[in-house]
VOGU-3710 file (C-alpha; in Angstrom, 3 decimals, decimal comma):
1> xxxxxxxxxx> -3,821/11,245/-27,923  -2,703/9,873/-24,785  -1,963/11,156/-21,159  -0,543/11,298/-17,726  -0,948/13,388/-14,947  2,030/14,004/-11,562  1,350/16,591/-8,806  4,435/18,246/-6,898  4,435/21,302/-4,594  0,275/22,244/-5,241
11> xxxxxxxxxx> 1,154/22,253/-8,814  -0,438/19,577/-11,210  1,647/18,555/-14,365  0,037/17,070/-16,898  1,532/14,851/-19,976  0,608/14,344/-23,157  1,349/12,656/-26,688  0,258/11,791/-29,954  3,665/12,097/-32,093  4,821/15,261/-30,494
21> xxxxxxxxxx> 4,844/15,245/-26,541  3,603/18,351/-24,375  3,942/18,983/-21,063  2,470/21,628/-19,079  1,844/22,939/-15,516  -1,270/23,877/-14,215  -2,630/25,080/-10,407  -5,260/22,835/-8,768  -8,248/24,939/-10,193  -7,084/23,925/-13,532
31> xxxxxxxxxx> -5,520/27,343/-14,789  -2,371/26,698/-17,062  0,910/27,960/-15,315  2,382/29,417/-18,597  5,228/26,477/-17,796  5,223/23,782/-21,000  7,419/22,675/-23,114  6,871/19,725/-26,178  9,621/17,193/-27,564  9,680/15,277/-30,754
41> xxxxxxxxxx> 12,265/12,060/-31,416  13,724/13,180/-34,449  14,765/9,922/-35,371  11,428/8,018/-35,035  9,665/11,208/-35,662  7,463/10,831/-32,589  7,360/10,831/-28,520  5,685/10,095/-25,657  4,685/10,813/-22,303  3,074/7,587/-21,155
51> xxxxxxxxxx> 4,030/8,560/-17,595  5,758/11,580/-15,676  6,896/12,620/-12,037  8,797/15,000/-10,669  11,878/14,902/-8,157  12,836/16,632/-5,067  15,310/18,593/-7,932  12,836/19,973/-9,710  13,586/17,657/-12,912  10,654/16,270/-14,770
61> xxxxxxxxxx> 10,999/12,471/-16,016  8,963/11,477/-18,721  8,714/7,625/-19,371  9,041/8,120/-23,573  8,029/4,754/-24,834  9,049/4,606/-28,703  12,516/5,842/-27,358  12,733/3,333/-24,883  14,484/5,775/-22,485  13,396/7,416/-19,542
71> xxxxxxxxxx> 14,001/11,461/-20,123  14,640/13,658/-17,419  13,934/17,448/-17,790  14,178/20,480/-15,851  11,136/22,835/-15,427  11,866/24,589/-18,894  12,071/21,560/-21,111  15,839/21,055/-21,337  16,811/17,672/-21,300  19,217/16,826/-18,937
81> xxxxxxxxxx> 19,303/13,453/-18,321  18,688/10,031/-20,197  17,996/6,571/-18,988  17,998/3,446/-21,416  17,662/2,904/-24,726  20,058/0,106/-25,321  19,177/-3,564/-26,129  17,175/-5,506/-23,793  18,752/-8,192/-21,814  16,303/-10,910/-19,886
91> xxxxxxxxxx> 18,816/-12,081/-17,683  20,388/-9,131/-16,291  17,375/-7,020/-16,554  19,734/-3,361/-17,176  18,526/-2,032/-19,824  15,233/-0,303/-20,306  12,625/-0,772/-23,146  9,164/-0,153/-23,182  8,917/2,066/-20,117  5,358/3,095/-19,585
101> xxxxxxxxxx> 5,148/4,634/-16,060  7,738/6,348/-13,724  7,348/7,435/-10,187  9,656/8,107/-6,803  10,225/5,376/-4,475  12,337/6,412/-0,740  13,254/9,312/1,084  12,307/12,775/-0,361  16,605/13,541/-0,543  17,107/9,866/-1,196
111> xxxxxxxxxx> 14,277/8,821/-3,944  14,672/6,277/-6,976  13,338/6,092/-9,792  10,605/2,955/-10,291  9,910/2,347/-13,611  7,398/-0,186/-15,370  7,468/-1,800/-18,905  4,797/-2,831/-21,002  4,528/-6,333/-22,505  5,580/-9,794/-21,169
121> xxxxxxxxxx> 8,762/-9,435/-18,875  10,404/-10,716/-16,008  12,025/-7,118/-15,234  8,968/-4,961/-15,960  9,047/-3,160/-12,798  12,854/-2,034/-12,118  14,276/0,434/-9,399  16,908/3,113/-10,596  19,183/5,670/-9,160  18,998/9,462/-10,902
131> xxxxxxxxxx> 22,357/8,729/-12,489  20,656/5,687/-14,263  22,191/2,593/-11,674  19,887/-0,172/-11,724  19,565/-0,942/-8,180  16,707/-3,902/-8,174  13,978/-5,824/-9,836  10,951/-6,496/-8,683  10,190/-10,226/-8,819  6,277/-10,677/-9,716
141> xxxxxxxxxx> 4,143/-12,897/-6,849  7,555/-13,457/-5,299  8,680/-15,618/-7,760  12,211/-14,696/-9,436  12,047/-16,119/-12,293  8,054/-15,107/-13,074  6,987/-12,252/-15,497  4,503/-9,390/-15,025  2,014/-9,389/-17,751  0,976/-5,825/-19,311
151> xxxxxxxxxx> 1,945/-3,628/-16,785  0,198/-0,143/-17,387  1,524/2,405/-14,182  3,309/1,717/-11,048  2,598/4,346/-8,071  4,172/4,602/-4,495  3,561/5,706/-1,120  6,159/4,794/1,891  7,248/1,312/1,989  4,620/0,850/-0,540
161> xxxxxxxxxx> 4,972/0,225/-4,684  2,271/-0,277/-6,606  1,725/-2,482/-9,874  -1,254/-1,909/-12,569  -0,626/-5,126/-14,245  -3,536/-5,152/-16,915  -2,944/-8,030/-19,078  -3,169/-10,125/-15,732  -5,788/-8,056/-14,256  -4,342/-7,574/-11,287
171> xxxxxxxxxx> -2,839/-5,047/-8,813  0,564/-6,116/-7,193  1,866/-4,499/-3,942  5,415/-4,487/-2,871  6,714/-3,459/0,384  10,201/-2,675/0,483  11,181/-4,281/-2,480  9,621/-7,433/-2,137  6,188/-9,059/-3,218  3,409/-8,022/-0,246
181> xxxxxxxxxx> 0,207/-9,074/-1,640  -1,863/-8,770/-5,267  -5,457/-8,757/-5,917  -7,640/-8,553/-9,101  -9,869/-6,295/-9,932  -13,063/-7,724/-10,589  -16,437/-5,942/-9,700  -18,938/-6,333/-11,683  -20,608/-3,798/-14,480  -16,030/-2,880/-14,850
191> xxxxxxxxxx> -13,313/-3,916/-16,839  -10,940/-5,723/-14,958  -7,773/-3,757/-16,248  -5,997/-2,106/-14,284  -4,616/1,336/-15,353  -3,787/3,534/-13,162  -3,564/3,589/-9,128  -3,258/6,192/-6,629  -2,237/5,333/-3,000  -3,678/7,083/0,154
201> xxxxxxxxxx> -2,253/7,775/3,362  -4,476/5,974/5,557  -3,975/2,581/2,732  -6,731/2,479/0,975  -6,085/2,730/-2,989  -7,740/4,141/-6,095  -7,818/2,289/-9,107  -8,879/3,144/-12,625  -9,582/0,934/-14,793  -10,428/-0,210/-18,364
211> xxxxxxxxxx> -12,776/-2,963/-20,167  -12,773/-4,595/-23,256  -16,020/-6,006/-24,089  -19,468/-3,502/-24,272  -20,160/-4,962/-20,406  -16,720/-4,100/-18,961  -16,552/-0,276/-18,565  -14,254/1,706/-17,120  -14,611/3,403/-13,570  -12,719/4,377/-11,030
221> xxxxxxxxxx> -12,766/1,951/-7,723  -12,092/2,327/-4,099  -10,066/-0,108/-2,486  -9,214/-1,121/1,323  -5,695/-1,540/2,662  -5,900/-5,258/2,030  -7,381/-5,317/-1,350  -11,178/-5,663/-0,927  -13,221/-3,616/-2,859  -14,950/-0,549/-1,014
231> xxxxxxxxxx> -16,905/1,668/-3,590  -17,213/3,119/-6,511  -15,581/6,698/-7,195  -16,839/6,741/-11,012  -18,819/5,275/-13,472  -18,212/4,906/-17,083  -19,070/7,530/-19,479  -17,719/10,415/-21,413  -19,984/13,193/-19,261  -18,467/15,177/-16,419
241> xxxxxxxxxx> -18,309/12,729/-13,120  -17,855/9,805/-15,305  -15,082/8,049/-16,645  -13,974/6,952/-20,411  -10,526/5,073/-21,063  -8,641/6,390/-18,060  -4,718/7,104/-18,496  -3,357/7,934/-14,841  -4,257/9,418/-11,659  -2,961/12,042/-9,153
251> xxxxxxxxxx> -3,907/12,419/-5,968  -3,839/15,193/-2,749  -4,639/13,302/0,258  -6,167/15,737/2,736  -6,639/13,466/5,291  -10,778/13,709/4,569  -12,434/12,185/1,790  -14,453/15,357/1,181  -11,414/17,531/1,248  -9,003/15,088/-1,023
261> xxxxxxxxxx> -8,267/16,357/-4,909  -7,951/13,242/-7,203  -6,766/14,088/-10,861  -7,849/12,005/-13,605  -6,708/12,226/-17,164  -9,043/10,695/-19,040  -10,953/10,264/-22,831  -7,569/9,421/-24,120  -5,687/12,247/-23,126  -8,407/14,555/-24,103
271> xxxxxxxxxx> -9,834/15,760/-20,243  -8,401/16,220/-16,736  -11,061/15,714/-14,148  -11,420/16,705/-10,287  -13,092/14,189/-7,692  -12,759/14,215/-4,203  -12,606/10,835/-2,289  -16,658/10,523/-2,274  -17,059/10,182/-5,079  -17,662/13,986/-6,541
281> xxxxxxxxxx> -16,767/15,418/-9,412  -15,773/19,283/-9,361  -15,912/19,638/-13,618  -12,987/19,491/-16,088  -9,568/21,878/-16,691  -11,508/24,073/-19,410  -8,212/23,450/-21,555  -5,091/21,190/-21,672  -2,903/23,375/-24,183  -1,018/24,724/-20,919
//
């Protein structure tokens, strides 16, 4: 089981998949909405939702990675839109395959679409319009012809995009469009990729992350507006308050740490967490079956 968490309008929407997808609402205390709905391929006999967010319209779009299409739903599960799903071409960079994170990029009555795809790809990280228009590529470091490596989840705020690009353990930042700055993630006792970020007002950024080795754990990680490491928010462990293979991140800026809500779906999918900004955990959703 895997997972992903969005948050629009106080209410938190959380994603996940093994074969069959779910998706279900739930208010900030953790107590299920009575809004989910579940979706199956029936061709590959499976789905996803290895990322989700949800529009100024009220439609929910689910990054489905065995598709290869980006799914758009309304709040009742009825499909009303499709992106991708065609035949990847490298040098026009159109179609979509492999998407594993979706969020809104622009002005609330204006947004796109970013999406990110997994693997090794020069147009991992792509901007589309609702009606499925590609209208640009990122270009990784700056460099046009370059390739992200692993990309995991994509987040933005403002002018702002975000990149989790784990293979390269890295973070990417793009402002309007084009390559800012990147930074790696390497403190020590934590794996070094990159999972999962979530973007404050004032800049700073939270990052979960993920190991590979029995010394790289995962955690979640404070970061300054520039990229230099602040604090830990979360250590590694499968207790409440700590942190075990992290999927994605939501967060309600208050404006103070103490007051702030961050969302983590963690344990693969299994448990939705509540911190606020130092560092505290407020306990798990008691259930994820919506």
């Amino acid at each position: 089981m895997h997972g992903s968490v969005s948050l629009h309008d106080g209410v938190l929407w959380v994603g996940r998949h093994e074969k069959t997808a779910h998706v279900a609402a739930f208010d900030l205390d953790g107590r299920p909405l009575g809004r989910r709905f579940s979706f199956r391929n029936s061709e590959l006999d499976r789905a996803a939702v290895s990322g989700l967010v949800v529009d100024q319209d009220h439609r929910i779009w689910v990054a489905d990675t065995p598709s290869g299409k980006l799914l758009g739903f309304n709040l009742f599960g009825r499909q009303l839109a499709s992106i991708g799903g065609g035949e990847w071409t490298e040098d026009e960079g159109k179609s979509l395959t492999e998407p594993v994170d979706v969020d809104l990029f622009g002005e609330v009555d204006d947004s796109l679409l970013v999406v990110a795809s997994g693997g090794r790809r020069r147009h991992a990280v792509r901007l589309f319009s609702p009606t499925g228009e590609l209208v640009l590529s990122l270009r990784p470091l700056g460099d046009p012809r370059g390739k992200f490596f692993g990309v995991r989840g994509v987040a933005a705020l403002g002018r702002l995009i975000f990149v989790a690009e784990a293979s390269a353990e890295r973070v990417q930042v793009f402002r309007d469009g084009d390559f800012h700055f990147a930074f790696r993630c390497s403190v020590p006792g934590f794996g070094p990729r990159p999972v999962a970020t979530a973007p404050l007002a004032d800049g700073r950024l939270v990052v979960a992350v993920r190991g590979d080795g029995d010394k790289e754990e995962s955690g979640l990680l404070l970061y300054d507006q520039s990229g230099h490491f602040l604090n830990v928010l979360a250590h590694s462990g499968r207790d409440d308050g700590r942190i075990c293979e992290p999927d994605g991140l939501a967060v309600l800026d208050a404006g103070r740490d103490r007051e702030s809500r961050l969302f983590v779906i963690d344990c693969d999918g299994e448990r939705v967490q509540v911190f606020n900004l130092e560092g505290n955990c407020y306990g798990a959703f008691e259930t994820l079956t919506g």
